[in-house]
N, C-alpha and C positions, 0 to 999 in steps of 0.2 A: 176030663180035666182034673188035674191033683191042686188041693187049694193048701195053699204053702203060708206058717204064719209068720211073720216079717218082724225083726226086733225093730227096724225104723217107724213102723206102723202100729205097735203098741204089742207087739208078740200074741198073746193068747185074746186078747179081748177086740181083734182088730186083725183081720189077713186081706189077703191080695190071692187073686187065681192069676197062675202061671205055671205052664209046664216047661218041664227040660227044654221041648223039641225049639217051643218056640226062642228062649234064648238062643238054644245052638243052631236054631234058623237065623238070627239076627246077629251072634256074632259070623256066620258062615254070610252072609251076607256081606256084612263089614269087610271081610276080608276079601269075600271073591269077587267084588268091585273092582272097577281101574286105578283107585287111586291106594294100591295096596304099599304098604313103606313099613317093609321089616323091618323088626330094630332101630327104629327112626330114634329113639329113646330109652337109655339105658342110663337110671342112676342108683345109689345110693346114698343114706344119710346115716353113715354111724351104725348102731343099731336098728335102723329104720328096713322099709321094706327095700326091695330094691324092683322098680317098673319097668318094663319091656312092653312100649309102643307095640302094638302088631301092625294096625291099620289106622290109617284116621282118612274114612271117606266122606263126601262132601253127598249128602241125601237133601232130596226136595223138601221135606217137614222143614216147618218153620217153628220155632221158639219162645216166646213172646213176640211175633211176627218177626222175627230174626233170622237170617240165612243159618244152618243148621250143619252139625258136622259127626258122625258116629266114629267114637275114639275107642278102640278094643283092646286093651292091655291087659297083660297078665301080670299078678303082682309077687312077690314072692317073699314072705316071712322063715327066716331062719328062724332056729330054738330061742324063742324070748324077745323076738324083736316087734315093734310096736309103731306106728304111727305116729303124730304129732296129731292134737288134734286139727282139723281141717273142715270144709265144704267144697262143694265140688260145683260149677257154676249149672252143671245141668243134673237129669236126671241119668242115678246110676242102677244096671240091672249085674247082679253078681252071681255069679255059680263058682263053691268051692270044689277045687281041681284033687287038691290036696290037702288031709293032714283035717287042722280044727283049729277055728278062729274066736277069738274073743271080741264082740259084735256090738256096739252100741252106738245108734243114732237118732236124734229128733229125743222126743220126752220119754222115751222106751226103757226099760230096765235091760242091763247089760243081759247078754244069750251067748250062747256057745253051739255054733256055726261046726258041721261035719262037713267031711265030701260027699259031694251030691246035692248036698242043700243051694240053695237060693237067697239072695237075699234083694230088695229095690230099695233106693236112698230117692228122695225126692229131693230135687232142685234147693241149693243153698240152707238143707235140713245140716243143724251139726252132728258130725259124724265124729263124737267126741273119743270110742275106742273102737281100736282094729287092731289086735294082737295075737301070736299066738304063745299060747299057752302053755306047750311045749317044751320042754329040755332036753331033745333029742332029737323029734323028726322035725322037718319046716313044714310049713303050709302056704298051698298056691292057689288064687285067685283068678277065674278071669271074668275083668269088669268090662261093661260096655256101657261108654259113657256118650249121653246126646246132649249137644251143646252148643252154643252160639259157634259160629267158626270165627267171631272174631274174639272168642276167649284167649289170652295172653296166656294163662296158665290153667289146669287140669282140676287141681288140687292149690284151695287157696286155706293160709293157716290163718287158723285161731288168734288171734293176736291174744298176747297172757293178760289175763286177768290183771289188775291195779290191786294190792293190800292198801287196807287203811290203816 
């Protein structure tokens, strides 16, 4: 087992064990389920990423005792495009597909995310940057996200801070 350090988890002073196999067991899962729905969601925001739904299947885990739903989306950052910041109502397990991300969530010091790497977001932790870095190539994400099924939305934003 490869013990991976987590920029949500506090990077060097704090990791999580998790291998490859077992995400691409659980997004392979997520998909080859009955309740598979290609492309169910496709958007973009401006310079934002732009999301592609793969599957959102409906799993016996429960949530805070909540019926429970595995959502497996791959995310796709052009050259310099960036996130708002957000939380996400359940927990997220990520392997970069493509390219290098610029990674910060929960109390963690921002990290810079390769392909191949991993990364877990913990339930309503804020996931203040997700960018990439780049001025040339994109970079692609695919998250798999477990979550109340009666969540409204995936990705919930930051409301802006107040100046005084």
């Amino acid at each position: 087992m490869e013990v991976l350090r987590s920029p949500a988890l506090g990077g060097k002073t704090r990791s999580f064990t998790m291998t490859r196999t077992m995400l691409t067991l659980a997004a392979g899962a997520a998909i080859g389920m009955g309740g598979f729905t290609l492309a169910q969601t496709e958007h973009s925001h401006g310079k934002g990423p732009t999301v592609k739904t793969l599957s959102a299947v409906d799993v016996n885990e429960q949530l805070n005792r909540k019926p429970t739903r595995a959502t497996t989306q791959e995310v796709t950052f052009e050259p310099g495009a960036a996130s708002a910041p957000h939380r996400h109502p359940g927990p997220v397990f990520g392997y970069v597909l493509e390219g290098e991300m610029e990674f910060q969530a929960g109390d963690a010091p921002a990290g810079r995310l390769k392909a191949g790497e991993t990364f877990y977001e913990p339930a309503m932790v804020l996931h203040a940057v997700a960018r990439n870095p780049s001025a040339k190539a994109r970079a692609r994400v695919l998250a798999v996200i477990i979550h109340p099924r009666e969540s409204k939305a995936l990705v919930v934003p930051e409301p802006a801070k107040e100046e005084k």
